[in-house]
C-alpha positions in Angstrom: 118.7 132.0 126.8 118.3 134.0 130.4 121.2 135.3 132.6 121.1 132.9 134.4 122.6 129.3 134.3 121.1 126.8 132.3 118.7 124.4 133.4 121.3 121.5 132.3 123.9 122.9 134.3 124.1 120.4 137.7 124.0 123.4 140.1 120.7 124.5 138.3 119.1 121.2 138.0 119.7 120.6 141.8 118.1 123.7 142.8 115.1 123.1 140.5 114.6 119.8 142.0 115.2 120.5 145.6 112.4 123.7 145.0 109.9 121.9 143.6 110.1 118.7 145.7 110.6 116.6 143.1 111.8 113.0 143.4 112.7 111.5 140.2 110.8 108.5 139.1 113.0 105.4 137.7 110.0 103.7 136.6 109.8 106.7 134.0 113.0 106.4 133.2 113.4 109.9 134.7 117.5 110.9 134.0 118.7 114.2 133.1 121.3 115.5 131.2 123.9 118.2 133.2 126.0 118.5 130.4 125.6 121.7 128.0 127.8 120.3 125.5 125.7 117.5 125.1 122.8 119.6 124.5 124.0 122.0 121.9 125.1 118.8 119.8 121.8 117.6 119.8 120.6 120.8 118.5 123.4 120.9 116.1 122.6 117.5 114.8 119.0 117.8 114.6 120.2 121.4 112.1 117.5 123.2 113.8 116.5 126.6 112.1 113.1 129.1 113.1 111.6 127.6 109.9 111.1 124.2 112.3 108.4 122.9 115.0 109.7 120.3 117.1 108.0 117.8 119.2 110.1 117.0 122.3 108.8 113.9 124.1 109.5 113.5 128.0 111.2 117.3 128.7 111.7 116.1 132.0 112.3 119.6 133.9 113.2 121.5 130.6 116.9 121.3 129.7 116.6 120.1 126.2 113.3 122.2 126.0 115.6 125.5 126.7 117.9 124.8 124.2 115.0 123.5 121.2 113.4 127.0 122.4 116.5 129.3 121.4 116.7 127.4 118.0 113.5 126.1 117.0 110.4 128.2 116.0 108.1 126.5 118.1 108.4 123.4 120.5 105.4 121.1 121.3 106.9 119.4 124.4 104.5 116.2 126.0 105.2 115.0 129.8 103.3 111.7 130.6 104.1 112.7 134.2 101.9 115.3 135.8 104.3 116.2 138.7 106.7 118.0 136.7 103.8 119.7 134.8 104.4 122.7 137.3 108.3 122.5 137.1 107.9 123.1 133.5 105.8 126.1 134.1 108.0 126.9 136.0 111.5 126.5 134.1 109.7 127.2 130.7 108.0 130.6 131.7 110.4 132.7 129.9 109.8 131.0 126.4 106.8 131.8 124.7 107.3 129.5 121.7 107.4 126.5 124.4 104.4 124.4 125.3 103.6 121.4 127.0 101.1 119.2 127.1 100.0 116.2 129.8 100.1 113.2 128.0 101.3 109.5 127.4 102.7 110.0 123.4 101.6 106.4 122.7 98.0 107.3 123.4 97.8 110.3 121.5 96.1 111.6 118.5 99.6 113.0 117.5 98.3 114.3 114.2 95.4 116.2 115.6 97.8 117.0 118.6 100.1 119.2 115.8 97.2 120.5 114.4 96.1 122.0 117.3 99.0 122.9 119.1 101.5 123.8 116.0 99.0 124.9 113.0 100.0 125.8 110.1 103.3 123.9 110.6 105.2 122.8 107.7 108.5 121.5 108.8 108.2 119.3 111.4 110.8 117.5 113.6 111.2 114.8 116.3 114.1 116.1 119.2 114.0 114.3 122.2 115.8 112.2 124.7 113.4 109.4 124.6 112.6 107.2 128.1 114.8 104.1 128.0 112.3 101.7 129.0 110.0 102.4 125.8 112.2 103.1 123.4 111.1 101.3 121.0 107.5 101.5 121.2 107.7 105.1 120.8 110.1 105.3 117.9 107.9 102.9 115.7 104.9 105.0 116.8 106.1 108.1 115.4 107.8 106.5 112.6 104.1 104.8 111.5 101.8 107.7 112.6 100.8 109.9 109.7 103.1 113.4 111.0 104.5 114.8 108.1 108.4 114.5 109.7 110.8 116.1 108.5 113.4 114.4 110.4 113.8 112.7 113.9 117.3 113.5 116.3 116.9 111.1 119.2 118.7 110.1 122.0 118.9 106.5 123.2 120.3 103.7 124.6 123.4 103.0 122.5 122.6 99.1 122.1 118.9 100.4 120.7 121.0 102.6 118.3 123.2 99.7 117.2 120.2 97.5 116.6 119.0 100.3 114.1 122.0 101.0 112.1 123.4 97.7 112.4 124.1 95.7 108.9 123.3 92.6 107.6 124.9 89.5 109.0 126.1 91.0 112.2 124.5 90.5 115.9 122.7 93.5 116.1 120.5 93.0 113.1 117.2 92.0 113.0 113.3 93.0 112.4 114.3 96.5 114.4 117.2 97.4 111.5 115.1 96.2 108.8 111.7 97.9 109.9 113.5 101.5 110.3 115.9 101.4 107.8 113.3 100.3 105.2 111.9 103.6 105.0 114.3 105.5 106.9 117.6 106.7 106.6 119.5 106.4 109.8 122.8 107.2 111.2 124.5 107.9 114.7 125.7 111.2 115.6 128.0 110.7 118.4 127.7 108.6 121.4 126.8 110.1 124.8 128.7 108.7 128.6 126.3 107.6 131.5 128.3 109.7 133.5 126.7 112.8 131.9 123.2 111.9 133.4 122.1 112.7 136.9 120.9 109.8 138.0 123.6 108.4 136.1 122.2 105.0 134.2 123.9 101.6 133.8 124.4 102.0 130.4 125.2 104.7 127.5 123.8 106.5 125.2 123.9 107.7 121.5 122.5 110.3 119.3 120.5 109.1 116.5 119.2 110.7 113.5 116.9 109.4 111.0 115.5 111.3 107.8 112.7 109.8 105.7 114.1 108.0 102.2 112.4 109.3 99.4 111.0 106.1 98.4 111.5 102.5 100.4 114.5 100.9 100.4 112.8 98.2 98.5 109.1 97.8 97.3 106.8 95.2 98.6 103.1 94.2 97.7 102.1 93.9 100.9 103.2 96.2 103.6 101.9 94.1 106.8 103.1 90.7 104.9 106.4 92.0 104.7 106.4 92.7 108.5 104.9 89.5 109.3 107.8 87.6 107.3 110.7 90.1 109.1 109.1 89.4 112.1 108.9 85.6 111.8 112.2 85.6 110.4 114.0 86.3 113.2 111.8 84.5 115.9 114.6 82.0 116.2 117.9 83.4 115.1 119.7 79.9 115.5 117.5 78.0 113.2 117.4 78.6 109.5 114.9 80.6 107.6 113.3 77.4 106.5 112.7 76.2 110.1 111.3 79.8 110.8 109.2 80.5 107.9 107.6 77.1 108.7 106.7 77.8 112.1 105.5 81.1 111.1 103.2 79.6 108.0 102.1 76.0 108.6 103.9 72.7 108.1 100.9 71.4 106.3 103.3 69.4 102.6 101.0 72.2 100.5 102.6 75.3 102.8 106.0 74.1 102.5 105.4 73.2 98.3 105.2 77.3 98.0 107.6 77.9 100.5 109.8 76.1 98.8 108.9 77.7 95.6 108.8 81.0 96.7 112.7 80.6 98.1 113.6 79.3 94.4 111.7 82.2 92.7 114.4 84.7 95.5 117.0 82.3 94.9 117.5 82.0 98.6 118.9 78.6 100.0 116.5 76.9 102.8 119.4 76.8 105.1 120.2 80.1 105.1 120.1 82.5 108.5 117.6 85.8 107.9 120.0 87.4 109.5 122.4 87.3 106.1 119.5 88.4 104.0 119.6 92.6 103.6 116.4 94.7 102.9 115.4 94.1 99.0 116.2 90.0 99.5 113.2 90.1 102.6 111.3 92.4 100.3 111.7 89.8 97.5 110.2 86.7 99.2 108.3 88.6 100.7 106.7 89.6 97.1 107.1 85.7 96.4 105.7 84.2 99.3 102.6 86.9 98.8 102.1 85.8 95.2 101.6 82.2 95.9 99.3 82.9 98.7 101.3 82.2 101.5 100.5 85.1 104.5 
């Protein structure tokens, strides 16, 4: 860290902001943190040593970046928007284990990007306050590109984190829970107030971490059949799985003979809710319903 006051701290991001012109962009979903605190528990969470690389995804004007830079080996930080490339150049100059790259992270070779920019890495992580409006997208494209992660710490909106810890047979599960916490383990590491944000947003936030399991949480046969089904599953959370599967399959009498047989082989009820089955049940049927040629 420099002398003077941190990039996070609201004085300094004000200055920053009025020097360079810079209007932020809510389209982008362009809010920044002015809360040190905040910052050094992401770090804390994310149990950065020099031994790690981190990817940061939307730096914004650097105040994460600063504090990944004074704990991390090397950061690898990618800004889909080219206005604040200069702010970063700016903010960034006095860290020479910081780079940044133009980019939109869900159009880039990622694994050719690290192998590039961060060679010879072998402990990799994910630290990032990641854009509200994509969320999502850019979790699961991470989580399903071939980077050798070590570990993701990301913040987001706290009903995005509740979906992806959230439990069997509650509101907030669904195909989001079960497609991250299949391979994933995942946990929130404290929750973050609006009010901590300049613009502040309409909602909070919460720190999430997720480390890879060792092996699924349940084996299937076929990877893209078992999304299918937890996809399908949940396309009507009012109507029973039977109703669903279906709708998803065919309602031709030979679809529904093997749906029917593949719920007996899981010994799953027809009227029950997807949302009550947990990870190895979906992974079950989803075996079943694969073996009796049902896809």
């Amino acid at each position: 860290m420099t002398d003077v006051l941190p990039i996070v701290a609201p004085e300094r991001t004000r200055a920053i902001l009025k020097a360079h012109g810079f209007r932020l962009k809510k389209r982008l979903g362009q809010n920044f943190l002015t809360v040190p605190k905040v910052l050094a528990r992401i770090v804390t969470a994310a149990q950065l040593t020099e031994a790690d690389d981190v990817i940061e995804i939307g730096p914004g004007i650097g105040a994460l970046t600063e504090f990944l830079a004074g704990s991390a080996g090397r950061v690898l930080a990618i800004e889909i928007d080219p206005q604040l490339l200069p702010v970063l150049a700016d903010t960034m100059a006095p860290y020479d284990n910081v780079q940044v790259v133009e980019g939109d992270v869900l159009k880039l070779d990622l694994p050719a990007l690290v192998e590039e920019k961060l060679p010879g890495s072998t402990r990799l992580k994910v630290v990032a306050n990641l854009p509200y409006y994509i969320t999502t997208p850019i979790l699961m494209h991470l989580l399903q590109s071939d980077l050798p992660l070590a570990g993701l710490t990301v913040m987001m909106q706290k009903e995005v984190a509740d979906r992806l810890t959230a439990r069997p047979s509650t509101k907030d599960y669904g195909s989001l829970s079960i497609a991250v916490q299949q391979n994933m383990h995942v946990a929130v590491a404290f929750d973050v107030s609006r009010k901590s944000f300049v613009p502040a947003p309409n909602v909070d936030s919460a720190i999430v971490t997720l480390t890879r399991r060792a092996q699924p949480l349940a084996e299937v046969t076929d990877q893209e059949s078992f999304d299918k089904l937890v996809r399908g599953g949940f396309a009507a959370r009012r109507k029973t799985l039977w109703n669903n599967l279906i709708n998803l399959y065919g309602k031709t009498d030979a679809v529904k003979e093997k749906i029917s047989l593949a719920l007996q082989d899981c010994n799953i009820e027809a009227s029950t809710r997807a949302e009550t089955l947990d990870i190895p049940a979906f992974a079950a049927l989803s075996n079943a319903l694969f073996a009796r040629d049902v896809r």
